[in-house]
BAFI-3210 file (N, C-alpha, C; in Angstrom, 3 decimals, decimal comma, padded with zeros to 6 digits):
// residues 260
n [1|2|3|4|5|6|7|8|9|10|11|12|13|14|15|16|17|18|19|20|21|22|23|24|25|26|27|28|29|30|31|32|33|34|35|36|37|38|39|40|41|42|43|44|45|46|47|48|49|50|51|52|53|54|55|56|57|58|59|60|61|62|63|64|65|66|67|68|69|70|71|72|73|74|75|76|77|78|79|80|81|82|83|84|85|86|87|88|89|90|91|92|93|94|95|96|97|98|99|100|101|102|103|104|105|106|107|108|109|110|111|112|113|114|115|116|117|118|119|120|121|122|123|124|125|126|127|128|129|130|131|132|133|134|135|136|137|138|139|140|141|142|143|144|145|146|147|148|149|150|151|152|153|154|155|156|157|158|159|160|161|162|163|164|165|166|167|168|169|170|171|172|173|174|175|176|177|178|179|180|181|182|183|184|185|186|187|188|189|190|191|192|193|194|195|196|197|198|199|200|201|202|203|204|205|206|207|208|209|210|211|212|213|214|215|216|217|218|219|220|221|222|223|224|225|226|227|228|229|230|231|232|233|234|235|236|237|238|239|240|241|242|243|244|245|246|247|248|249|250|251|252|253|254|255|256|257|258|259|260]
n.u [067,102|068,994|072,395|074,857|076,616|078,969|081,483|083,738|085,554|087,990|090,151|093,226|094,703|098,319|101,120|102,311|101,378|098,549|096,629|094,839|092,869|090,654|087,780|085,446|082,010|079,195|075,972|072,847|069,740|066,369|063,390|060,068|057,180|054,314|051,343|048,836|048,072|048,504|050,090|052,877|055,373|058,981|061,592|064,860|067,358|070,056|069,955|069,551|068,300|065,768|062,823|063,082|063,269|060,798|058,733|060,147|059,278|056,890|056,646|057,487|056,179|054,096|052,420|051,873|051,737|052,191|054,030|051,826|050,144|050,683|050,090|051,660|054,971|056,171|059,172|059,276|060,503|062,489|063,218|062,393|060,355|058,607|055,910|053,671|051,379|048,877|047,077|044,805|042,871|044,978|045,077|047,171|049,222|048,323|050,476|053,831|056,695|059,924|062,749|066,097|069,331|071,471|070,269|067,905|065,121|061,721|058,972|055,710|055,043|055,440|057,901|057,527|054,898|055,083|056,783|054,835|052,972|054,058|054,028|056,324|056,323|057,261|060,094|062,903|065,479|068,315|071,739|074,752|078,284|081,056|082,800|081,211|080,382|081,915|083,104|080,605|081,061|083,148|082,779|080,391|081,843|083,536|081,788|081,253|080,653|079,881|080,790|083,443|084,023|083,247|082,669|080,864|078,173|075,933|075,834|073,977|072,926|071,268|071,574|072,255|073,138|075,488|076,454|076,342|073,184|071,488|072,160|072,715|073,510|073,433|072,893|071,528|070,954|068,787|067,408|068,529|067,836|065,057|065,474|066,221|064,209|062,359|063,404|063,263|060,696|059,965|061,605|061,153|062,318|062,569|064,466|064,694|064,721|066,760|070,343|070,826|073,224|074,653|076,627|075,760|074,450|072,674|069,689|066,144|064,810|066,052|065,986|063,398|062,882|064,567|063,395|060,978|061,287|062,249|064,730|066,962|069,079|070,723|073,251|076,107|079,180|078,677|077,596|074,625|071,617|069,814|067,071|066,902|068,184|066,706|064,408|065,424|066,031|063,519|061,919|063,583|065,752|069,098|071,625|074,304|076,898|079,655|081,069|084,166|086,229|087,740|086,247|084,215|081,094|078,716|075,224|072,111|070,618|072,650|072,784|072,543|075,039|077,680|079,550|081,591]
n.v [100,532|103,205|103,987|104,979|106,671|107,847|107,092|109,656|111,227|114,465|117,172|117,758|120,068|121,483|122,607|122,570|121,750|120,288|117,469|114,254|112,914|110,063|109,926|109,086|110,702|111,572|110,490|112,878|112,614|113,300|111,747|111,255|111,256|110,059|109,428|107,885|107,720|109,601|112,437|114,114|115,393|116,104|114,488|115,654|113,873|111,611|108,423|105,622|103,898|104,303|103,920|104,323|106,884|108,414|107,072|108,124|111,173|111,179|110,905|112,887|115,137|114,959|113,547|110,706|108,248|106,510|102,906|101,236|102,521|102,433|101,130|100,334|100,542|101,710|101,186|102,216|100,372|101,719|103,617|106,131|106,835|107,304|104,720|105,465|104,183|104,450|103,707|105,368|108,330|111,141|114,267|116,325|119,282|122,018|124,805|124,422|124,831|125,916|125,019|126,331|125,249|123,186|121,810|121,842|121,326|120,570|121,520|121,624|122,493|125,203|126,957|128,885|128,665|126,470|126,534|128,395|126,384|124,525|122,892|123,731|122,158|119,244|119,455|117,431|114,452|112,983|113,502|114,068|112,943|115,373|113,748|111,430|112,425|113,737|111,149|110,019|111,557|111,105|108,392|108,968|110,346|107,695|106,119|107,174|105,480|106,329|109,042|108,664|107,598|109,472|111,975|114,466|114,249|114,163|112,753|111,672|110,325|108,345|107,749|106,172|106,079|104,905|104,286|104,663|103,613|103,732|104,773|107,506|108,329|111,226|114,127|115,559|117,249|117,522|115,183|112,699|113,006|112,432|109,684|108,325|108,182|106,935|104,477|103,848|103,572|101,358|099,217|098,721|100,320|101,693|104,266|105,852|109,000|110,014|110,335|112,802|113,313|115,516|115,971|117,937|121,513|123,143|123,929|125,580|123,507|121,280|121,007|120,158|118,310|116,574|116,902|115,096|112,785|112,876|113,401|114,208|115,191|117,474|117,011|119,003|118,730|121,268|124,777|125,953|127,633|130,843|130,627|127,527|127,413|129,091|127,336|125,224|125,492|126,132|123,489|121,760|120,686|119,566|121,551|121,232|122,520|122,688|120,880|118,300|115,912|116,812|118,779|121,111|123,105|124,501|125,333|125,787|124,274|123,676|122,346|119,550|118,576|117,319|118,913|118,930]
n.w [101,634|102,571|102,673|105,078|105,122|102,716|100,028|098,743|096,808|097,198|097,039|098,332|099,852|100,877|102,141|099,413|097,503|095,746|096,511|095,405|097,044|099,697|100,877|103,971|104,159|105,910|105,290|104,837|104,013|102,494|104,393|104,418|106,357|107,460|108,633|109,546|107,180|106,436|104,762|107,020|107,373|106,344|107,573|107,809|107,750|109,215|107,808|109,533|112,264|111,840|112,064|115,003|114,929|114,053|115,918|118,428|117,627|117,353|119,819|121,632|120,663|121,676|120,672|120,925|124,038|124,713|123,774|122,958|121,512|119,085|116,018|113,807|112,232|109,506|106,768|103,787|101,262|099,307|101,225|101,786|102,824|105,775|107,447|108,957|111,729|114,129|116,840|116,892|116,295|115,413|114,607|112,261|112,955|112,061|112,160|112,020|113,754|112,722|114,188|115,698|114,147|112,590|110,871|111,188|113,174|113,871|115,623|117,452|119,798|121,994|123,825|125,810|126,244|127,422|129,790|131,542|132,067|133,575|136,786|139,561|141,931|141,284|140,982|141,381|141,853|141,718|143,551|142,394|141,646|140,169|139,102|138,019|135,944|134,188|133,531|131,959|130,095|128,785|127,960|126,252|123,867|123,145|122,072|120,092|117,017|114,137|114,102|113,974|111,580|109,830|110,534|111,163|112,244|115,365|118,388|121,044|124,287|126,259|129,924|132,781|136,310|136,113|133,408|130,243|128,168|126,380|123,055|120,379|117,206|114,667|111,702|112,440|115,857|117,253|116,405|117,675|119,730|120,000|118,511|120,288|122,564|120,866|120,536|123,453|123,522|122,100|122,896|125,113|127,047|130,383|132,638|136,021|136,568|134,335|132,786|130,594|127,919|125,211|122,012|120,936|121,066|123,552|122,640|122,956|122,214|122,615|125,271|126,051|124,914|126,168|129,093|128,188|128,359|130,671|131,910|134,592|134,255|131,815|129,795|127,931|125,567|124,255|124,115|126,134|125,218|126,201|126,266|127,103|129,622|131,433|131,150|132,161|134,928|135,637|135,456|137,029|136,171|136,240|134,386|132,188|130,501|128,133|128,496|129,261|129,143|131,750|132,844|133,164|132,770|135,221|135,169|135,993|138,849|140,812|143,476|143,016|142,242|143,893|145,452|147,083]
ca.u [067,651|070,617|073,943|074,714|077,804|079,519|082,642|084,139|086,891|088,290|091,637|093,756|095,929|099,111|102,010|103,287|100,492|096,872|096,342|093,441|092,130|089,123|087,019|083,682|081,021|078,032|074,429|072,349|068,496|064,946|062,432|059,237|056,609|052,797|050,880|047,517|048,069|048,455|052,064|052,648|056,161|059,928|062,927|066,442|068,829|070,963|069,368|069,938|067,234|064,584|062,057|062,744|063,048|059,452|058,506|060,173|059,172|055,824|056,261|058,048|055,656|052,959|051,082|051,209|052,425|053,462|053,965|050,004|049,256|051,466|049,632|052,882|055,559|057,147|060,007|059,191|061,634|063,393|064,452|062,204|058,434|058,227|054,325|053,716|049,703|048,073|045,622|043,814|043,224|045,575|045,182|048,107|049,253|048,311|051,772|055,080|057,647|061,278|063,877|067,727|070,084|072,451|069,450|066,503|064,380|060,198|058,043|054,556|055,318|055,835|058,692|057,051|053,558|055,599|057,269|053,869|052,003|054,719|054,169|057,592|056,293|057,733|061,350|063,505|066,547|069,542|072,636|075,860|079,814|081,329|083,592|080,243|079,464|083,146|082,997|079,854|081,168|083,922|082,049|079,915|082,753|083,843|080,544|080,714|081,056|079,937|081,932|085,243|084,265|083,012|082,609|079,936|077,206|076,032|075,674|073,240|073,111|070,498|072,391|071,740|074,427|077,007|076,867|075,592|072,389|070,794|073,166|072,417|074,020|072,444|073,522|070,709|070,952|067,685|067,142|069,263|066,667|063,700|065,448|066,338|062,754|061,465|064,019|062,867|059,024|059,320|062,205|060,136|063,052|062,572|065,080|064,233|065,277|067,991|070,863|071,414|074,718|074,962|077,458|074,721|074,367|070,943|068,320|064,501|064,139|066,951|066,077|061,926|062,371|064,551|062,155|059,738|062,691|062,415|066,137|066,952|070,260|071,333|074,948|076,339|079,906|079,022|077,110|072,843|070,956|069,213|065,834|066,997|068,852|065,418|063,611|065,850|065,608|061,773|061,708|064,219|067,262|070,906|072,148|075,839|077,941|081,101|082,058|085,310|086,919|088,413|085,747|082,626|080,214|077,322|074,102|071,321|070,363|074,098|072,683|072,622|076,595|078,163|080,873|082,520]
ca.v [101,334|104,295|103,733|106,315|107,520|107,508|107,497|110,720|112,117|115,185|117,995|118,088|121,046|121,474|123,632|121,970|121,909|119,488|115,980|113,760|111,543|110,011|110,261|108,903|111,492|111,070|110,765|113,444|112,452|113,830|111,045|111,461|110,475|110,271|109,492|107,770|107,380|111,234|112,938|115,290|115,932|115,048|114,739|115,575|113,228|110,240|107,462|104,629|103,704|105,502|104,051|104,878|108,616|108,514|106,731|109,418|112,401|112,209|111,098|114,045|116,159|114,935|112,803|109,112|108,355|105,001|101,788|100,658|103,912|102,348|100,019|100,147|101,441|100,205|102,496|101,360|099,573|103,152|104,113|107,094|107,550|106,077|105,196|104,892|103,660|104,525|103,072|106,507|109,292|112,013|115,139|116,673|120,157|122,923|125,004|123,481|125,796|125,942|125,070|126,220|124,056|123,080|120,154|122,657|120,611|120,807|121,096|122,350|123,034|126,541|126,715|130,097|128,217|125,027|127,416|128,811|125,841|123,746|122,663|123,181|121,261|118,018|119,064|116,834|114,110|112,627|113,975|112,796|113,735|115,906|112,351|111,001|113,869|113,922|110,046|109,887|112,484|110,361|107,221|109,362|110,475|106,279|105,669|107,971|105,243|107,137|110,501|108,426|107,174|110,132|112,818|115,600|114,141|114,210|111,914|111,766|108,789|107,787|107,095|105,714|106,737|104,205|103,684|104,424|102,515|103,714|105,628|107,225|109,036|111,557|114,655|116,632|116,962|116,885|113,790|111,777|112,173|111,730|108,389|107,670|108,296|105,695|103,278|103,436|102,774|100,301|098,317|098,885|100,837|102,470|105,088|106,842|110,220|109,902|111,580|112,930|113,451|114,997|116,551|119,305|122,580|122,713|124,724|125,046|122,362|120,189|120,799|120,086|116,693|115,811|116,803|114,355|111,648|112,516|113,530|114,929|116,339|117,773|117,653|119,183|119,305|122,657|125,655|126,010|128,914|131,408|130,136|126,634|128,255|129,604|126,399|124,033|126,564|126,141|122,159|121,043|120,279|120,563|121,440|121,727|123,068|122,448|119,490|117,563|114,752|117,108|119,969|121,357|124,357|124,147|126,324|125,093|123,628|122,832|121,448|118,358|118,213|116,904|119,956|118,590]
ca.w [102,737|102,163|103,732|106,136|104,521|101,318|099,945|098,474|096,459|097,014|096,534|099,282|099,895|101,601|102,000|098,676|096,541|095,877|095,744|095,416|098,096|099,511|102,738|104,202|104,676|106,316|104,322|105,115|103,346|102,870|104,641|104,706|107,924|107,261|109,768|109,749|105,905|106,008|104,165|108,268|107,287|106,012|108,025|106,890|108,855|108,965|107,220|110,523|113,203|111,303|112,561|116,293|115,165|113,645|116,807|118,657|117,327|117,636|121,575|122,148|120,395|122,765|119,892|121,427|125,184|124,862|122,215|122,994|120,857|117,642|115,879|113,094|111,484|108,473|105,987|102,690|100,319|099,001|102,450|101,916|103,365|106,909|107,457|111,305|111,689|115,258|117,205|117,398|115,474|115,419|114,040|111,755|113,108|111,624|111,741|112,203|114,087|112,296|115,138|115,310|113,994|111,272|110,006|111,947|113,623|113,605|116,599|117,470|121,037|122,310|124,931|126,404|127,279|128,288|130,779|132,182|132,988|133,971|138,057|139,678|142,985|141,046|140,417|142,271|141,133|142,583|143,568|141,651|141,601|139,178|138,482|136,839|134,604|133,146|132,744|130,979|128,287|127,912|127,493|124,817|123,169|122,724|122,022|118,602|115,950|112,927|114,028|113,744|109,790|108,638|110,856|110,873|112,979|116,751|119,320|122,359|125,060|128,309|130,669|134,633|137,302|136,350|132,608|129,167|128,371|124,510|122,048|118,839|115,760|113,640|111,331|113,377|117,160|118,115|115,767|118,518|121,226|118,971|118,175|121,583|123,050|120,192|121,158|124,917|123,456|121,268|123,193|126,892|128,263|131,312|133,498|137,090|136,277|133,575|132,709|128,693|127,337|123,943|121,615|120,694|121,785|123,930|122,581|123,825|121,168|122,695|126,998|125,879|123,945|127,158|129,928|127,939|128,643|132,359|132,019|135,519|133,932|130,471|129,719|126,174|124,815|123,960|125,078|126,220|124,811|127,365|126,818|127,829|130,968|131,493|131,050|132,995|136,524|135,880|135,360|137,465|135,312|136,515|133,120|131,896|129,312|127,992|129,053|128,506|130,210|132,846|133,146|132,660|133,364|135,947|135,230|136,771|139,946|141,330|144,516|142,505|141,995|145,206|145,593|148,607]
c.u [068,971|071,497|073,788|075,746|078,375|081,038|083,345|085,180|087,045|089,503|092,075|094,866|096,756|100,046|102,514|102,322|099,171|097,432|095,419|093,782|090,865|089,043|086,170|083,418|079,548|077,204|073,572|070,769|067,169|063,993|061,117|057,702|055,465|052,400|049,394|047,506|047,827|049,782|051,667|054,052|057,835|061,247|064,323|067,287|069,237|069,777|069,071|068,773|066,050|062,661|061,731|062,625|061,547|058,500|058,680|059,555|057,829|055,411|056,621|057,391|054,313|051,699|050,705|052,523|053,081|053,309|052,730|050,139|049,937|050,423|050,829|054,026|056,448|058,171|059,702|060,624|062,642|063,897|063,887|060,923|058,765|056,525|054,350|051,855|049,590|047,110|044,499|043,900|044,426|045,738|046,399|047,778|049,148|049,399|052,612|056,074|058,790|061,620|065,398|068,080|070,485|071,430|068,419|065,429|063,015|059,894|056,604|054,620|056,042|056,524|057,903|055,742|054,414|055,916|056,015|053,142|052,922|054,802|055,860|057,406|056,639|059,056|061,931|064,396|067,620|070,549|074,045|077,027|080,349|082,440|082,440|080,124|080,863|083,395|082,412|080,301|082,143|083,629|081,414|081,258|083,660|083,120|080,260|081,454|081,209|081,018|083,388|085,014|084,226|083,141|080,995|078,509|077,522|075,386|074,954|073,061|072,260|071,301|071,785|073,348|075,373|077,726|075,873|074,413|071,458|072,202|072,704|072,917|072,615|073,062|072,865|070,785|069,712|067,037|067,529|068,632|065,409|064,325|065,809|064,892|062,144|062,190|063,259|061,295|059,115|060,405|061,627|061,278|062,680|063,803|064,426|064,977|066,672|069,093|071,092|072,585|074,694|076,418|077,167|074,732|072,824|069,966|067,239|064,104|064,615|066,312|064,225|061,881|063,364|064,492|061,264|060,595|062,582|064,189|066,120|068,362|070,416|072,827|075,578|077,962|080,592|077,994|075,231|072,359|069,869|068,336|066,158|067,705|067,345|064,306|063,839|065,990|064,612|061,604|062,905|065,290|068,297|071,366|073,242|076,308|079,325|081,673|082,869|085,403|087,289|087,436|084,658|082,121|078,889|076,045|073,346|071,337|071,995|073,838|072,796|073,808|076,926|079,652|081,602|083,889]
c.v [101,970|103,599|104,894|106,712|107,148|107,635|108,628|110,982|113,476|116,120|118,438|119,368|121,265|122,394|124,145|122,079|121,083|118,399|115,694|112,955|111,210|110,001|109,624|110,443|111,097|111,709|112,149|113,149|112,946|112,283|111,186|110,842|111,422|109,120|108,717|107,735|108,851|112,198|114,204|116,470|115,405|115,770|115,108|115,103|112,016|109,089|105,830|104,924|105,315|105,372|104,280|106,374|109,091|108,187|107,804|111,001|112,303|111,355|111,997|115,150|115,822|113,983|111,349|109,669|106,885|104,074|101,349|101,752|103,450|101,075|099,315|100,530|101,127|101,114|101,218|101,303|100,696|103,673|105,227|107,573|106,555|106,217|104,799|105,010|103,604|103,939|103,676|107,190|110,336|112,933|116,639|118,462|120,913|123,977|124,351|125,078|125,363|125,951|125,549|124,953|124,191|122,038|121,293|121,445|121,121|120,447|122,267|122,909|124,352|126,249|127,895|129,472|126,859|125,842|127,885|127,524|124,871|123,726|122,662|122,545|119,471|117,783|118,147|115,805|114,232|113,264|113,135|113,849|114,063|114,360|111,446|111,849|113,466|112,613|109,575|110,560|111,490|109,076|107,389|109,843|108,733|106,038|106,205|107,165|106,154|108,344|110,015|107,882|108,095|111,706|113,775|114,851|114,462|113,040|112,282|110,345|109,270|107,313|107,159|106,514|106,221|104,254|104,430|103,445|102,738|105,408|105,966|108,576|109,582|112,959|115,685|116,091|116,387|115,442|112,893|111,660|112,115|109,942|107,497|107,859|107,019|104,542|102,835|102,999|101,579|099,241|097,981|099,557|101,934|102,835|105,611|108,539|110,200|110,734|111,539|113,693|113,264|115,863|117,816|120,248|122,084|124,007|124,539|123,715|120,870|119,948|120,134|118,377|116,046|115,342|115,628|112,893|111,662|112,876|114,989|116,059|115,823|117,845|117,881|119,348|120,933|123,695|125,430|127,685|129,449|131,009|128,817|126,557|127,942|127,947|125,023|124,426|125,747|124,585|121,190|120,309|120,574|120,455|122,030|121,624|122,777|121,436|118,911|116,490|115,398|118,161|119,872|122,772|124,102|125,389|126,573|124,469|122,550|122,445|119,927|117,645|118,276|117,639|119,673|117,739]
c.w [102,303|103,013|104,453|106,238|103,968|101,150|099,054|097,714|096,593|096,979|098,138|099,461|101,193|101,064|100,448|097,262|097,172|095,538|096,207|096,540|098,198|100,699|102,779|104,389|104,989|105,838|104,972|104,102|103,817|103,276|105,091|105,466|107,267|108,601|109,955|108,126|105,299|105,751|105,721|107,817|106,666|106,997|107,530|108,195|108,370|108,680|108,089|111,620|112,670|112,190|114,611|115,988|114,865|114,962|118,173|119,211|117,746|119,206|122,442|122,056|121,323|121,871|120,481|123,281|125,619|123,640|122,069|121,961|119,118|117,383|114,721|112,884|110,494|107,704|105,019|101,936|099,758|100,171|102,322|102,535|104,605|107,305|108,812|111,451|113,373|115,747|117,396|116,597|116,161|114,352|113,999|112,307|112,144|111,191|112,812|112,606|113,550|113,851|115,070|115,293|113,050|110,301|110,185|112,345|113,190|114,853|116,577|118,882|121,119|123,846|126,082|127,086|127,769|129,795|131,588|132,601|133,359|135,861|138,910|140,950|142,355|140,843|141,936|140,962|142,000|142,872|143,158|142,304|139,991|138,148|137,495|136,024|134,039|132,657|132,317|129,799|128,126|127,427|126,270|123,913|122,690|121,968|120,436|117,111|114,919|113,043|113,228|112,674|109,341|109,395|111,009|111,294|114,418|117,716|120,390|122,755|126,324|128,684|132,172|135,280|137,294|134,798|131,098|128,736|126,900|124,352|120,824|118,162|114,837|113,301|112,349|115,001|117,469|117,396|116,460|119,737|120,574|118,843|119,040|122,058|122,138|120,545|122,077|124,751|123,035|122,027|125,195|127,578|129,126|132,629|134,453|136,786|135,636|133,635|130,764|128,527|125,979|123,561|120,993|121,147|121,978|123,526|123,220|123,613|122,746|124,337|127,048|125,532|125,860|128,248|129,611|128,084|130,052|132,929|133,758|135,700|132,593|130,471|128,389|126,174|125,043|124,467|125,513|125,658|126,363|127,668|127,313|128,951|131,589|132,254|132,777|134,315|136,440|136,433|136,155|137,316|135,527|134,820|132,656|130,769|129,187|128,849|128,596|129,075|131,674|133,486|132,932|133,332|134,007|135,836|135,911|137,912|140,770|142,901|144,033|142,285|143,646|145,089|146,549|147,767]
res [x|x|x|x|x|x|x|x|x|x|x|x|x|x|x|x|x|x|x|x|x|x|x|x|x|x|x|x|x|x|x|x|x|x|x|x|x|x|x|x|x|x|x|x|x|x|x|x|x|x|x|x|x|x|x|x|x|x|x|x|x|x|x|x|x|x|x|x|x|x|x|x|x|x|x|x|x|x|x|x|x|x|x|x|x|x|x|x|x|x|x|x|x|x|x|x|x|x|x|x|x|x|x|x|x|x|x|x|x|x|x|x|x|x|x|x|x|x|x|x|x|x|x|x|x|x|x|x|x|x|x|x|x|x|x|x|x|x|x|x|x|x|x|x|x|x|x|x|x|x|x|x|x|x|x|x|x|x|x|x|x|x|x|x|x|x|x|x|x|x|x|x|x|x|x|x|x|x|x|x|x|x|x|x|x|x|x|x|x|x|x|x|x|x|x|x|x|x|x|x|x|x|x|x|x|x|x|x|x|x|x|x|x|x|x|x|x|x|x|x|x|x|x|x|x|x|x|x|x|x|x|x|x|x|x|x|x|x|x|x|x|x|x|x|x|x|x|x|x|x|x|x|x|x|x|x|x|x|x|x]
***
């Protein structure tokens, strides 16, 4: 198994001149996920809870719907092939869509037909105060071991209405709810309409994997892209931007924020 960040030398510059030092940086590795004893694809991310992201990924992509459907999953001794064995067949997609991102994600899902057959006679979800939303980010922002060794990953967290409840690090965003979704299979956790809190910007990628979470609100850091605007109207998502400790931006469905 890799570490999940190294130690570094490099030239510091200042007013005055260079000097050497050293840093952590966090691993970034190719791992590669077969499937039924079939090579589907390889990840590039943080090297830590690998096998919930394998677990994950393909519950997000719509391949299994719960842990009955795993019959394994093991990362062999190099820290590099994860084999994940089914209780069913499953047949390997044909093409793989590139996602934005600084890692790019992989999915087979089209946000455009998600959007068309999606029922909106099911949206619904609690109503909170803007005092929860700003003290979940700051809870995720505690919550970001790795950030404070090394830096240059992102954080996403399930959370209920009082508290943080799964956390996870990874260089790729959407790798952090892939490895939260396998958590919640393989450890039996279950939420009533969650809330997610990452440090990601939300793409289609990012508002899709956490619809399949049941997340009844998105909250990012940093900004949402139009199509996940788009998405989270359709499906019922209050979803917010820019969040700090003191602030935030409301998009989506602000009947859900208790403005009084």
């Amino acid at each position: 198994m890799k570490h999940n960040n190294r130690i570094i030398k490099y030239y510091q510059y200042r007013e005055k001149g260079f000097h050497t030092s050293e840093t952590e940086v966090i691993e970034e590795v190719p791992v590669q996920l077969t499937v039924n004893g079939k090579e589907w694809l390889t990840f590039m991310c943080t090297p830590i809870k690998l096998e919930e992201l394998a677990v994950g990924f393909l519950f997000n992509e719509g391949i299994i719907d719960t842990a009955k459907d795993i019959e394994s999953v093991r990362l062999c001794s190099s820290g590099e092939i994860l084999d994940v064995w089914l209780n069913k067949s499953a047949v390997k997609p044909v093409n793989w869509s590139r996602t934005s991102g600084c890692t790019g994600g992989t999915t087979t899902i089209d946000s455009e037909e998600l959007l068309e057959k999606f029922d909106p006679a099911k949206i619904n979800g609690p109503v909170i105060t803007p005092e929860l939303v700003t003290s979940l980010v700051e809870m995720l922002f505690e919550s970001q071991e790795l950030y404070r060794k090394a830096g240059g990953v992102h954080t996403s967290a399930l959370c209920n209405l009082r508290e943080i409840c799964v956390s996870m690090e990874d260089i790729g965003r959407h790798n952090t709810l892939d490895k939260i979704a396998g958590y919640c299979l393989i450890e039996d956790v279950k939420l009533n309409k969650p809330i997610i809190v990452t440090t990601g910007r939300i793409s289609s990628e990012m508002l899709q994997k956490s619809k399949r979470l049941g997340a009844s609100f998105v909250v990012s850091r940093t900004s949402p892209s139009s199509l996940s605007i788009r998405m989270a109207e359709a499906f019922g998502i209050t979803l917010i931007g820019y969040a700090r400790r003191k602030q935030f931006r409301l998009y989506t469905h602000p009947e859900r924020i208790n403005m009084k």
